[in-house]
N, C-alpha and C positions, 0 to 999 in steps of 0.2 A: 499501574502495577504490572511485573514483569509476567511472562506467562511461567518462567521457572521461580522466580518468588512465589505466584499466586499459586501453583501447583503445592508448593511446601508447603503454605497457609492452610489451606485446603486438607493434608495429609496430616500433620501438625493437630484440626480441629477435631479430625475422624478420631485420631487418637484419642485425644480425650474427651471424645463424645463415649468412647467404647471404655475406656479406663472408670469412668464415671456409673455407665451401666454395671460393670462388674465389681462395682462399689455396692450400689444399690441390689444387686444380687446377691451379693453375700449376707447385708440386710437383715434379707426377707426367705432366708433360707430353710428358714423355721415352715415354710408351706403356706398354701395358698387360703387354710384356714387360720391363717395370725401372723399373713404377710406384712403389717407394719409392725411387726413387733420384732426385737432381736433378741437372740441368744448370742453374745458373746464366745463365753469358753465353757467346758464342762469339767465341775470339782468332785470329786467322791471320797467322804468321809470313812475312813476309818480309826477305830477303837482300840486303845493299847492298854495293856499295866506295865510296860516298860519300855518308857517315852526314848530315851539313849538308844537302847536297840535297833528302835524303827528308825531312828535317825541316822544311825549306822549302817544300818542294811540301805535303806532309798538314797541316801547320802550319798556313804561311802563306794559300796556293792554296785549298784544303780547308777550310780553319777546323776542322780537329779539335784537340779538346780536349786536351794533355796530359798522362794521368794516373799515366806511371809513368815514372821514368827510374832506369835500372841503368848507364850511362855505353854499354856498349856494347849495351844494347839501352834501347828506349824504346818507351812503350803510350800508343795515343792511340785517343779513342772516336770511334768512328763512330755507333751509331745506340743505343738503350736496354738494346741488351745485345749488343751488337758493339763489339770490338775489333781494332784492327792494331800487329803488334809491328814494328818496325821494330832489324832487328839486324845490327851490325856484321861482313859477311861473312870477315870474317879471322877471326871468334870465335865463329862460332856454328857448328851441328851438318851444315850444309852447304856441300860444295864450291865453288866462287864458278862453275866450269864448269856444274854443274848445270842443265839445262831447267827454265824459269819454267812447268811443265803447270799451271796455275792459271788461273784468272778469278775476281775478285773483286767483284759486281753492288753496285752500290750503288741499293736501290730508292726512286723518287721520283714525288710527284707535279710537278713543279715539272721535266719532260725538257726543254723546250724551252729554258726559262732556261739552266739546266747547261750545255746544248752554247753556247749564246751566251758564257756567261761562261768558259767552260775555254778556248776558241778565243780570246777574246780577250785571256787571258793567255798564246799561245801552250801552249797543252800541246797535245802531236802527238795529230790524231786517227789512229785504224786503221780506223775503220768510221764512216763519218756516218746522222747522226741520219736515220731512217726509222721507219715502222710495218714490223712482222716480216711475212715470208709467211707463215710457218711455223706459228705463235700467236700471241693477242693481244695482243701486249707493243709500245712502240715504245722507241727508245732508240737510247743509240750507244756507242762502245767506244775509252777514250783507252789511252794507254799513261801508265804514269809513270815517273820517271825514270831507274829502273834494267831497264824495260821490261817490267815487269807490265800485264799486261791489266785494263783498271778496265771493265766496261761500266756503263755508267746505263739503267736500263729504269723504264720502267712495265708495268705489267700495266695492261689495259685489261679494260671490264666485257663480263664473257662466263661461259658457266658454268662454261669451263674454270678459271678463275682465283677461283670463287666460295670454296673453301675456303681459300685464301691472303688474298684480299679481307678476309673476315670475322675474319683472324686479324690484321691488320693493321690492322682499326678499335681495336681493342684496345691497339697499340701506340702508344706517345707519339712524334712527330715531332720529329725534332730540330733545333735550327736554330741559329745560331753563339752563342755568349755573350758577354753582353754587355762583358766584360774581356777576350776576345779579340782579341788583334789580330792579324786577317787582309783581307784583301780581300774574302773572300766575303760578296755581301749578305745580308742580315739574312732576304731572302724567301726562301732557296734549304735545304730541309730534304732530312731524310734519313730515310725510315721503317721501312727494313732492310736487310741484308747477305743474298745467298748468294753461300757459297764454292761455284764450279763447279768440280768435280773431274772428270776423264777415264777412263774405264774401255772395256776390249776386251769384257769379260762386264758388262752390266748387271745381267742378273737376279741374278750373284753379289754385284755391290755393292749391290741391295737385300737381296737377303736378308741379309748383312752389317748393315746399316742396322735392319733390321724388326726379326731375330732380337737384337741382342745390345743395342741402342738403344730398340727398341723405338719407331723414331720411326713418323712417321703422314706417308701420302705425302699433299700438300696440291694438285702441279700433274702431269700427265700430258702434256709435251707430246711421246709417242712415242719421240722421238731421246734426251731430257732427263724428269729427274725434279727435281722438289722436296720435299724432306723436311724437318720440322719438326725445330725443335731446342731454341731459346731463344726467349722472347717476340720479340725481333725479327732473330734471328737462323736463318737454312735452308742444309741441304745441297743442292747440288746434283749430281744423277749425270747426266755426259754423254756419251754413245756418242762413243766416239773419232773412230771415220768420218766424223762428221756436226758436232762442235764446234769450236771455235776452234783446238783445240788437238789433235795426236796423243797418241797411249799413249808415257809414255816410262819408262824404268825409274828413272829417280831425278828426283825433282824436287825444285826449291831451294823449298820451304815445308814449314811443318810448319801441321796444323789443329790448337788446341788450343781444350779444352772447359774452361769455369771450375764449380768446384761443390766444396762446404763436404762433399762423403762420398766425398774421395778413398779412403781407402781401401776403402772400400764398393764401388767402381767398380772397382780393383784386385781385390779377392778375384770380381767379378762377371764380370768381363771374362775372368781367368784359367781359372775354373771353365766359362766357354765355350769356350775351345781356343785361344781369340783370342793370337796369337804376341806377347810382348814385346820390345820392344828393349832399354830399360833397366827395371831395377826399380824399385817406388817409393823413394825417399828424400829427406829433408828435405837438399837444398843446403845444403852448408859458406859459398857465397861472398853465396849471397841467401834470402832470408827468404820462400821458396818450395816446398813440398812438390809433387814431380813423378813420372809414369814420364811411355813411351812405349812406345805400340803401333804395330801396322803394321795397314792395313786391306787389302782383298784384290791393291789394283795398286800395293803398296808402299807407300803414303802413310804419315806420320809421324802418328801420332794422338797429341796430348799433352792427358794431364790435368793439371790446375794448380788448387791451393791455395793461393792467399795469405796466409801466417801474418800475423799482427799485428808492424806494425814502421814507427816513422815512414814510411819508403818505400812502405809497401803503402797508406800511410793512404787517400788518394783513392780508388784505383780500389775498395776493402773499403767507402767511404761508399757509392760507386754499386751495391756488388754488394748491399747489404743489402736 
């Protein structure tokens, strides 16, 4: 063998010795307490009485893609491994009275456009566009239209935000496609989801989170945590006292995690004490393998397995 062949050979192997580690890194992202197990993408259910509307707004408004429709519920992507369900409140697992305790950040480089162009399709603001006191982030906070809290941020460069940053260069930005049709411009991306969740004990919902997730805190801003979940998708834990929102005992969402070792998750989950609500089983009416847990201030935690079935086809392209 030549010494300039066997040089390429060589460079050629490295490659995908290294392509293959950041294969198995992504994994096992989930942390080092439930490193063989994966989390694909992250889903968050919301609650309508007027299924067209939110279809219109995340659709139209939004330019979200979408990639799963069950008639009374519908999946549309937000960012490379975020999703929003949009479900028919007369049919789905919560009460239409239920407290909206949620926030749902859609993280961008592109805050200033967003607020221009959401205002200018009329969508109500709740909080205008500002830089934060609090941390480095600016951003601002719509409502949609069955009155969930949407904030848009950026995280600005600072050391607080450097492990979030650098997990972020990582991720693909998304931005409308091109058989879309929506309003939103072609310039205006999306580079990740965290779901903000509400808690009276913090240190309980991280430990919750570390322990049995194994996820990895990425933003410390005191009041609020960020936790790692999916390439571009994060938990967020917020001191009740201090967030959008109060502690309330039921809240109309459910967080659901996508990943190919439900059951794996199920026996891991169980084996930590972690209470279920439903057991796992494969759906008679859809072509979805499910349970539900409850995490420590009630929240619904759904794992979800998409079986193979014309219906699941798109969203199983994306998840691969």
């Amino acid at each position: 063998m030549g010494k300039a062949v066997k040089t390429a050979w060589v460079w050629a192997f490295s490659v995908c010795l290294l392509f293959s580690a950041c294969q198995q890194e992504q994994r096992k992202m989930v942390g080092s307490k439930s490193e063989s197990l994966s989390i694909q993408a992250n889903l968050v259910f919301f609650y309508y009485p007027d299924m067209e509307e939110a279809e219109r707004f995340y659709g139209d408004i939004l330019g979200l893609e979408r990639v799963l429709d069950y008639g009374f519920a519908k999946i549309y992507r937000i960012s490379l491994s975020t999703f929003i369900g949009l479900v028919d409140e007369t049919k789905g697992m919560h009460d239409p009275s239920e407290p909206k305790t949620v926030t749902l950040s859609f993280v961008t480089q592109e805050i200033d456009q967003w607020y221009q162009y959401l205002k200018s399709h009329g969508v109500e603001i709740r909080n205008p566009l500002k830089d934060a006191s609090r941390h480095p982030t600016r951003g601002f906070v719509a409502y949609d239209p069955a009155g969930y809290f949407l904030e848009f941020e950026r995280f600005l460069e600072h050391s607080q935000n450097t492990l979030l940053l650098e997990q972020l260069t990582e991720a693909q930005t998304l931005y409308p496609r091109s058989e879309q049709k929506s309003t939103r411009p072609d310039s205006l991306g999306i580079m990740a989801n965290i779901i903000w969740l509400y808690y009276r004990d913090i240190p309980e919902a991280q430990a919750f989170y570390e322990e049995n997730f194994g996820s990895k805190l990425l933003v410390d801003q005191g009041f609020a945590k960020v936790y790692s979940s999916s390439p571009s998708g994060f938990i967020g834990l917020v001191d009740e006292a201090q967030g959008l929102h109060r502690f309330t005992q039921k809240k109309a969402v459910n967080v659901s995690f996508l990943t190919d070792q439900i059951d794996e998750w199920y026996t891991h989950l169980g084996g930590k004490g972690v209470k279920i609500k439903d057991s796992l089983e494969a759906l008679e009416s859809f072509p979805v393998k499910a349970f539900v847990a409850y995490d420590p201030a009630g929240y619904f935690i759904e794992f979800d397995r998409f079986l193979k079935d014309p219906k699941n086809q798109r969203i199983l392209q994306l998840l691969q």
